[in-house]
C-alpha positions as CSV (number, residue, x, y, z in Angstrom):
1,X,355.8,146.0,56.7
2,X,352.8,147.1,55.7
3,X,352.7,150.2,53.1
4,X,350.3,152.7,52.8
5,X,348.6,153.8,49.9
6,X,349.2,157.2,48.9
7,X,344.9,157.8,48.0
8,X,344.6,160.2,45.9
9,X,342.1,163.1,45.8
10,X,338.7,163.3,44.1
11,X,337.9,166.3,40.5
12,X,336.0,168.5,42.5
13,X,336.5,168.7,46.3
14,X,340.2,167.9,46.0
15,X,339.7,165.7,49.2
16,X,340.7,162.3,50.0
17,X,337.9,161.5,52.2
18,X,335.9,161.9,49.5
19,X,337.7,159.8,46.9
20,X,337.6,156.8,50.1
21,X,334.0,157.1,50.1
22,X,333.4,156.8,46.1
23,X,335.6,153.9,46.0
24,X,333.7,152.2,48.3
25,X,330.3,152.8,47.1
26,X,332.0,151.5,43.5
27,X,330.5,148.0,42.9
28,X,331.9,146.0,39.4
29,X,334.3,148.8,38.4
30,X,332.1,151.6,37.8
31,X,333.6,154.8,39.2
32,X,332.5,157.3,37.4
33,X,328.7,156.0,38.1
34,X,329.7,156.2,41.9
35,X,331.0,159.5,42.0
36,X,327.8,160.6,40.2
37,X,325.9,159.4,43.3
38,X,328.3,160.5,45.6
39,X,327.8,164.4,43.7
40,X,323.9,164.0,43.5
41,X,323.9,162.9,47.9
42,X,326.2,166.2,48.2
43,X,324.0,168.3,46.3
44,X,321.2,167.0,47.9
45,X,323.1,167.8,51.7
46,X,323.5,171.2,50.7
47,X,319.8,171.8,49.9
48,X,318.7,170.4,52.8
49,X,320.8,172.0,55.8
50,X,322.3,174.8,53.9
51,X,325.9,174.1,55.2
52,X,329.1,173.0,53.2
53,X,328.1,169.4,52.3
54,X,332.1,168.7,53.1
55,X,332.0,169.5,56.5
56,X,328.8,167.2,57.4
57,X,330.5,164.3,55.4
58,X,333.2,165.5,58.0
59,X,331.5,165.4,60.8
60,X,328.7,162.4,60.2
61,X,332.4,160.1,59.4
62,X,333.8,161.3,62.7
63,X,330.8,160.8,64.9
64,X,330.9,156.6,63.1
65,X,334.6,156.2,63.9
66,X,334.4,154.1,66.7
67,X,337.1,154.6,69.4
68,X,337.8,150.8,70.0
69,X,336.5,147.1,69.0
70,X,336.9,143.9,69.5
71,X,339.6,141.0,68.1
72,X,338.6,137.7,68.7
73,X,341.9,135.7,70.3
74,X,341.8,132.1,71.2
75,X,343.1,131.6,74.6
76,X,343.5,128.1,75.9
77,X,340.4,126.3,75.0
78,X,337.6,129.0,74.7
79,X,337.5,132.3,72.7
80,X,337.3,135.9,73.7
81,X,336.8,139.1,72.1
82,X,339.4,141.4,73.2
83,X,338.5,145.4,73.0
84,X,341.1,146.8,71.0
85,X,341.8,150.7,70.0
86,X,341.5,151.6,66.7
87,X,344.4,152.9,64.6
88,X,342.9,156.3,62.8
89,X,343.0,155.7,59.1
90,X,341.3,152.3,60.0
91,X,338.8,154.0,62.3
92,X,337.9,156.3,59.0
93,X,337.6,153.2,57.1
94,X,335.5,151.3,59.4
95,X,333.5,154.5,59.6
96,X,333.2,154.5,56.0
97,X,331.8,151.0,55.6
98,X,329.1,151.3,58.1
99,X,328.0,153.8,56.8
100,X,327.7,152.7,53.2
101,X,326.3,149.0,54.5
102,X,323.3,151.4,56.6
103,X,322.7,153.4,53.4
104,X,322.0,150.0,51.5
105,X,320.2,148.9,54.1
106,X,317.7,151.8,54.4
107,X,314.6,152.1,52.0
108,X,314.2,154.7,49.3
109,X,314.5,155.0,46.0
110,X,318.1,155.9,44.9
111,X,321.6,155.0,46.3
112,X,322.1,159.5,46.7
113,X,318.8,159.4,48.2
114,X,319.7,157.0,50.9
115,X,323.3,158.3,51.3
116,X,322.2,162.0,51.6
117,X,319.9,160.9,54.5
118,X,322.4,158.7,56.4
119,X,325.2,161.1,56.3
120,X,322.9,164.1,57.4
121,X,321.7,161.3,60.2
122,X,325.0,160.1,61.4
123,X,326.3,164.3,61.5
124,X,322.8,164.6,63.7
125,X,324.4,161.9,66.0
126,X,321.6,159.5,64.9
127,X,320.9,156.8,62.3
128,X,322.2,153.1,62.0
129,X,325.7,153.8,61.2
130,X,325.8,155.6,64.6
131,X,324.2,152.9,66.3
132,X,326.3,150.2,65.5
133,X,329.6,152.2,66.7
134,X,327.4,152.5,70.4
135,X,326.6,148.8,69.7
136,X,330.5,147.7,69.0
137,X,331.2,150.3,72.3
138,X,329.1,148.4,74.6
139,X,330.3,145.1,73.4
140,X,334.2,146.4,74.1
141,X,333.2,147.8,77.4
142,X,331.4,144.1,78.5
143,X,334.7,142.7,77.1
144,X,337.2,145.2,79.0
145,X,338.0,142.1,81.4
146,X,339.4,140.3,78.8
147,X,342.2,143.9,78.0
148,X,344.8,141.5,79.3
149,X,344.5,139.3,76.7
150,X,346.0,142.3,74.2
């Protein structure tokens, strides 16, 4: 049976969304290094739309959270990729992901920079992260003959 982790919540916004998104922008350990870019990519939200940097973190990670994907499952001989819905929490995580892999894609000079931008992107219903959720859609919805397969 599969447990979940009781996450806990980050120094300064008490929020658990929060402390999801610094652990995965960690790389080799370094957590308080990641929640310095995570502060400096909030600060920088707040200068630029004038709005509580929380709720567009809030919104930009809802409007990523893709509604279904697809499993591959071997059938017989051949392969298909079976849409699937996605469980919440790992809709948030998948969210979560995307949008750190676009921020470390995207050009610019540092990680806050880039993360600041994406985030205030993907809560303007724009920007990579946004496009691979309509990407992973339209692949579920050319897929929805394999549903049986579930």
């Amino acid at each position: 049976m599969n447990k979940i982790r009781n996450i806990e919540s980050d120094p300064i916004y008490r929020n658990r969304l929060v402390n999801m998104l610094v652990d995965r922008i960690m790389r080799n350990g370094k957590k308080s290094l990641a929640y310095q870019i995570f502060y400096q990519a909030m600060k920088r939200i707040r200068q630029k739309t004038n709005r509580n940097p929380l709720s567009v973190l809030r919104q930009a990670v809802r409007g990523v959270t893709p509604d279904v994907v697809t499993q591959t499952k071997r059938v017989g001989g051949s392969t298909y990729r079976v849409p699937v819905e996605v469980v919440p929490a790992e809709g948030k995580a998948l969210a979560i992901r995307w949008s750190l892999i676009a921020c470390r894609k995207r050009s610019g000079r540092s990680m806050a920079l880039r993360s600041s931008d994406e985030l205030m992107d993907a809560a303007r219903n724009s920007g990579s992260a946004i496009r691979k959720k309509e990407e992973i859609h339209k692949v579920a919805e050319a897929n929805k003959a394999f549903a049986h397969f579930r």
